[in-house]
C-alpha positions as CSV (number, residue, x, y, z in Angstrom):
1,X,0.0,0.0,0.0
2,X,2.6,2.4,1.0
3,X,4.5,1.7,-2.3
4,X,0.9,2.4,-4.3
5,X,0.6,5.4,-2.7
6,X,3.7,7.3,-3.6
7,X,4.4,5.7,-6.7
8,X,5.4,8.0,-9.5
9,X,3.1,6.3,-11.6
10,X,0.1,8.2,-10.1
11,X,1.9,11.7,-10.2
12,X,1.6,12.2,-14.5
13,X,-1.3,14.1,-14.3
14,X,-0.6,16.1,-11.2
15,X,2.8,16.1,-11.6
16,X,5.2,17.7,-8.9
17,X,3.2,16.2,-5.6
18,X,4.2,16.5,-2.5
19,X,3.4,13.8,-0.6
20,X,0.2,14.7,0.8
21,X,-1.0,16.6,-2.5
22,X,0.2,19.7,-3.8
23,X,2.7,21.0,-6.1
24,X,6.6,21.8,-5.9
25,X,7.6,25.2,-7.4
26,X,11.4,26.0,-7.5
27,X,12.8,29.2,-8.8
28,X,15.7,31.5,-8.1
29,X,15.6,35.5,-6.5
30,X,17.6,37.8,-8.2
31,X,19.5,38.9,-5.3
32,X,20.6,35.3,-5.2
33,X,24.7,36.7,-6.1
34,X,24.3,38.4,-2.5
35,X,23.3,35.1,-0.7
36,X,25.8,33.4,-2.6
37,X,28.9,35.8,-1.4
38,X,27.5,35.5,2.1
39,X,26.6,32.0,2.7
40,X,29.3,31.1,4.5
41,X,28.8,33.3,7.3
42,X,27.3,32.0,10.8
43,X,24.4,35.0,10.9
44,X,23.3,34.7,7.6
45,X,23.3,31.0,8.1
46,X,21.4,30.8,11.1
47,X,18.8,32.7,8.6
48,X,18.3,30.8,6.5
49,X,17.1,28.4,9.4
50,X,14.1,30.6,9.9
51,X,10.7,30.7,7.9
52,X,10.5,33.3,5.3
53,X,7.2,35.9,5.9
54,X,5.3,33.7,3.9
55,X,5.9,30.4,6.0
56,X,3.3,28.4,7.9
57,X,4.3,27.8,11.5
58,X,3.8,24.1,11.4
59,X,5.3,21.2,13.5
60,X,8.5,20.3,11.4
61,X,10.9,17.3,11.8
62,X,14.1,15.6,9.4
63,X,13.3,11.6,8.8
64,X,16.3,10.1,10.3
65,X,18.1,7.2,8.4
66,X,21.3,6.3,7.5
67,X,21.7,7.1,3.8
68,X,24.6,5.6,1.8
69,X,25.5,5.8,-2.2
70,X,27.4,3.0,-3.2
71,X,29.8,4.6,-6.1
72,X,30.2,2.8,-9.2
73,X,33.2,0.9,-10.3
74,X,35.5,2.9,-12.3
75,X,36.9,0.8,-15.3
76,X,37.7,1.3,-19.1
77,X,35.0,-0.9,-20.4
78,X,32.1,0.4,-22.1
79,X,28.5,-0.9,-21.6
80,X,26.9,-1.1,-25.1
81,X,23.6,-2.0,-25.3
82,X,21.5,-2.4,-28.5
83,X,17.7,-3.7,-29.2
84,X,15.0,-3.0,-31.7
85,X,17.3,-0.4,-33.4
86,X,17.8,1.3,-29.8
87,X,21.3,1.7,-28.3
88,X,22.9,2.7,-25.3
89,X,26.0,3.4,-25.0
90,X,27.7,4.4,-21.9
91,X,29.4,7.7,-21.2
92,X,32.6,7.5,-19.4
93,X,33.3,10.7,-17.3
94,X,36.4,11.8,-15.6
95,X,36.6,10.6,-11.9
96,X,35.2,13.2,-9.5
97,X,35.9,11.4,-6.3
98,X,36.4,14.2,-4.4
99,X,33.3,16.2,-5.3
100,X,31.4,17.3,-2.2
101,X,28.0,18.5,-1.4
102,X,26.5,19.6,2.5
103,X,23.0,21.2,2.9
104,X,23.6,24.1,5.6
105,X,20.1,24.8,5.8
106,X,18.6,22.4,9.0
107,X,15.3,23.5,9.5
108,X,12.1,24.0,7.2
109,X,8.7,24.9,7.0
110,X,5.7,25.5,5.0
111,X,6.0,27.7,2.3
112,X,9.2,29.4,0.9
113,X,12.6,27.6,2.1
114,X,15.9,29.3,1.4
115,X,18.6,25.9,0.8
116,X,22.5,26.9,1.1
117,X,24.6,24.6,0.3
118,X,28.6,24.1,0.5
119,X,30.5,22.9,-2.5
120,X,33.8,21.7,-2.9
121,X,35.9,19.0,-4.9
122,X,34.1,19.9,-8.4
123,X,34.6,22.7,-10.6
124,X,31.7,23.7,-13.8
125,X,29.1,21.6,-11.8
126,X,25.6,22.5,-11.1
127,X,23.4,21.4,-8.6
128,X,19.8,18.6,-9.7
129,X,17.5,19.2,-7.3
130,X,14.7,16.8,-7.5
131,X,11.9,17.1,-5.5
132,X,9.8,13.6,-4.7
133,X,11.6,12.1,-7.3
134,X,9.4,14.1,-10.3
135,X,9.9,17.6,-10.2
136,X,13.7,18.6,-11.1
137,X,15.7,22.0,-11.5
138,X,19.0,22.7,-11.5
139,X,20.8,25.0,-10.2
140,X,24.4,27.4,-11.1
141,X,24.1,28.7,-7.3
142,X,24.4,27.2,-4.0
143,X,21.9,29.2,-2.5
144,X,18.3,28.6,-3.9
145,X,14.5,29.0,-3.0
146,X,12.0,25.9,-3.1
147,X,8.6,25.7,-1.6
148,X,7.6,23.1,0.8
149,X,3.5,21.8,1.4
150,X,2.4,20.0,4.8
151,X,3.7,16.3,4.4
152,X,6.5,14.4,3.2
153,X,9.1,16.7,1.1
154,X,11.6,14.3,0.2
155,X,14.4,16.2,-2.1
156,X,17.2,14.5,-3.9
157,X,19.8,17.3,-4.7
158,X,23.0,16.3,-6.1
159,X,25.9,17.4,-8.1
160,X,26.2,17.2,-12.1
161,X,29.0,17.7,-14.5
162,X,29.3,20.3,-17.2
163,X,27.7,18.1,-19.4
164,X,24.7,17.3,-16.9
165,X,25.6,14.1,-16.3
166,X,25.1,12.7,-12.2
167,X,28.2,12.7,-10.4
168,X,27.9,9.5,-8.2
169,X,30.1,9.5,-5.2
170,X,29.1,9.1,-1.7
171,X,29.9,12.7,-1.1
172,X,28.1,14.1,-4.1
173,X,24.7,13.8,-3.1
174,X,22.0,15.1,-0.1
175,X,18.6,13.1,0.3
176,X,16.5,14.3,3.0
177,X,12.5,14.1,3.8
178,X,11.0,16.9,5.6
179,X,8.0,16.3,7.3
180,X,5.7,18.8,8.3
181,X,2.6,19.5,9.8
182,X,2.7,16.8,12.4
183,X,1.8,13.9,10.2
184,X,3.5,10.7,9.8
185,X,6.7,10.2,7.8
186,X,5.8,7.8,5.3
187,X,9.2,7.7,3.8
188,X,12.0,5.2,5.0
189,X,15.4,6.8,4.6
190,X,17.5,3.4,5.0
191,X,15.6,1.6,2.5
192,X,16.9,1.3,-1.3
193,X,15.7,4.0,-3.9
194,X,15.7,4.4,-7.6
195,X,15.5,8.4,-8.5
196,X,14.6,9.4,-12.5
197,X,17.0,11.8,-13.4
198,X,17.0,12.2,-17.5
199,X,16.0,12.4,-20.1
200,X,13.4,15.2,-19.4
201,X,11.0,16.7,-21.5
202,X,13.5,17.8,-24.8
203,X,16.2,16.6,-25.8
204,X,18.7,17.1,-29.0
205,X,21.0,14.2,-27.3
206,X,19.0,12.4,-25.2
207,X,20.6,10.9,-22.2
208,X,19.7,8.0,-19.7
209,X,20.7,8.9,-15.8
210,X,19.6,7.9,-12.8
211,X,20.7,8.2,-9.0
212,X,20.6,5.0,-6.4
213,X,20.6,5.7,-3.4
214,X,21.2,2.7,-0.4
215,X,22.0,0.3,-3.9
216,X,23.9,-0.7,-5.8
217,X,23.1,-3.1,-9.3
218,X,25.4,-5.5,-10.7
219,X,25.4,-8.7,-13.0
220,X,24.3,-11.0,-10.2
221,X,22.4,-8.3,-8.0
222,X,19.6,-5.9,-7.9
223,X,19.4,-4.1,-11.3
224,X,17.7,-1.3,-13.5
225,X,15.0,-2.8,-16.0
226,X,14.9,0.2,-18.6
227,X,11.7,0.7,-21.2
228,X,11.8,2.9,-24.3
229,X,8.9,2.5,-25.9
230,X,8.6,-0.8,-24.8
231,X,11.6,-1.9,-25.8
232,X,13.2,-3.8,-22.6
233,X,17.1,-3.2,-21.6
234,X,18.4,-4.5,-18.1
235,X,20.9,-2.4,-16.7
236,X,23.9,-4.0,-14.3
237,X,26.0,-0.9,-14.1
238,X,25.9,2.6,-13.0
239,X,26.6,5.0,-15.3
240,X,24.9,7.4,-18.1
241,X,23.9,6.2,-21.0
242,X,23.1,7.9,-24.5
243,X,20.0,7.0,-26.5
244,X,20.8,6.2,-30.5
245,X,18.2,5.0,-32.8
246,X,15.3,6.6,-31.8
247,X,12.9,7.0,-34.8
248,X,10.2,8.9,-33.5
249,X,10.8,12.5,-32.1
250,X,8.1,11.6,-29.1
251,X,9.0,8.4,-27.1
252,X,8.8,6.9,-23.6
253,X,10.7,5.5,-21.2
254,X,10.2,4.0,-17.9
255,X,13.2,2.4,-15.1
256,X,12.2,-0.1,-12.2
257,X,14.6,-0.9,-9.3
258,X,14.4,-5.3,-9.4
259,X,16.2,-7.2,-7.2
260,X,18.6,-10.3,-8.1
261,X,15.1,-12.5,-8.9
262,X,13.8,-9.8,-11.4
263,X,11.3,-9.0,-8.9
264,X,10.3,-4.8,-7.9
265,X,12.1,-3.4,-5.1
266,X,9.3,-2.2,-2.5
267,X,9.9,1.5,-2.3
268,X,8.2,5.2,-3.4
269,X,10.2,5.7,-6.2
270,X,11.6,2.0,-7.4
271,X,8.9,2.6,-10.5
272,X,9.1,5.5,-12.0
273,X,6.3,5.1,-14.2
274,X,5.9,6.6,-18.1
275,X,8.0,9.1,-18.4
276,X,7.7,11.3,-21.9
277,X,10.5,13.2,-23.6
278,X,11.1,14.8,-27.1
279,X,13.9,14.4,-29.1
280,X,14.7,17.6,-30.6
281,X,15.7,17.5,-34.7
């Protein structure tokens, strides 16, 4: 039931839920140059703790959990997949090991949240923030404005290259769930999770990424069953991968989280249902 109720699958129509209903609306000040400058210090900081004018005064608290992101190996071979015309072929990127990423902010409400975050490790990077695994902007700054609903905001934000690809280390990611109003957190931040990452709506190059978070997927382990219009690919490693072959400029694609039996991982976001993107001529 609990997996029913957050799938993505039931989030096409009304597309950026929070987990009690709503919507998730993410956009950037232009006085955000001045936060950025100042982030660092402990007054401003301590800001960006309280509720803007515009905040409810609910009952707030973080899901606790231990979180882990099991990095990929780094090799020299490439994954090349192919099917009904379709290929993927994965993109290698340079090692980023010591790309970092800490949320400052620790304390939210309802309404308008101001997130600063520290950087460090990564150069030409920009920050995916992806809010209950649907709604997804990214970011040049490290100071940014989201808006949060009563319920479980669960936000993925994590660090991409200069070509937008995920970085996966350990480091390069934040997942937290803030729960407000007083209800119940429904979301289990120990358990595994598949997040959708691209492609998104247009494309010119489309681009397969995704970010596990407390998995990992291998030959003889859980993996990533992939659907592009219908055509199936199962996915054993973590990486990006671009999509060749496409003959239609509208198409679909869909990723499950299964586990070493083929079977779907019980979690929120382990299906995330049809997913629509355009490939741009």
């Amino acid at each position: 039931m609990l997996s029913s109720f957050f799938n993505s699958r039931h989030c096409e129509v009304r597309s950026n839920l929070i987990f009690r209903g709503g919507s998730s609306l993410c956009f950037v000040f232009g006085f955000l140059c001045l936060l950025f400058c100042s982030c660092g210090s402990s007054d401003l900081e301590s800001n960006f703790d309280k509720p803007t004018s515009d905040s409810l005064a609910v009952e707030s608290i973080i899901a606790e959990g231990e979180v882990q992101i099991v990095e990929p190996v780094i090799d020299d071979e490439v994954i090349i997949l192919k099917k009904d015309g379709i290929t993927l072929t994965e993109i290698k990127t340079e090692n980023k090991i010591e790309a970092s990423i800490q949320l400052n902010t620790k304390k939210f409400a309802a309404g308008k949240n101001h997130l600063c975050f520290s950087v460090s490790g990564v150069q030409n990077y920009s920050i995916a923030y992806l809010a209950n695994n649907y709604s997804l902007t990214q970011f040049k700054s490290d100071v940014f404005e989201v808006e949060f609903l009563n319920g479980n905001n669960v936000f993925l934000s994590f660090l991409t290259d200069e070509n937008n690809v995920s970085i996966k280390t350990n480091k390069g990611s934040v997942l937290k769930s803030a729960v407000l109003g007083g209800v119940e957190s429904l979301f289990d931040m120990a358990q595994p999770h598949l997040f959708y990452y691209l492609p998104q709506a247009e494309s010119g190059k489309p681009i397969l990424d995704f970010y596990l978070v407390n998995a990992s997927i291998s030959a003889t382990g859980n993996k990533v069953k992939v659907l592009i219009n219908k055509t199936e690919f199962i996915i054993n490693k973590w990486a990006a991968y671009k999509i060749e072959g496409l003959k239609n400029s509208e198409n679909t694609v869909r990723i499950q989280l299964l586990d070493k039996d083929n079977k779907l991982i019980e979690g929120p976001f382990n299906d995330s249902g049809e997913r629509r993107f355009v490939v741009e001529k």
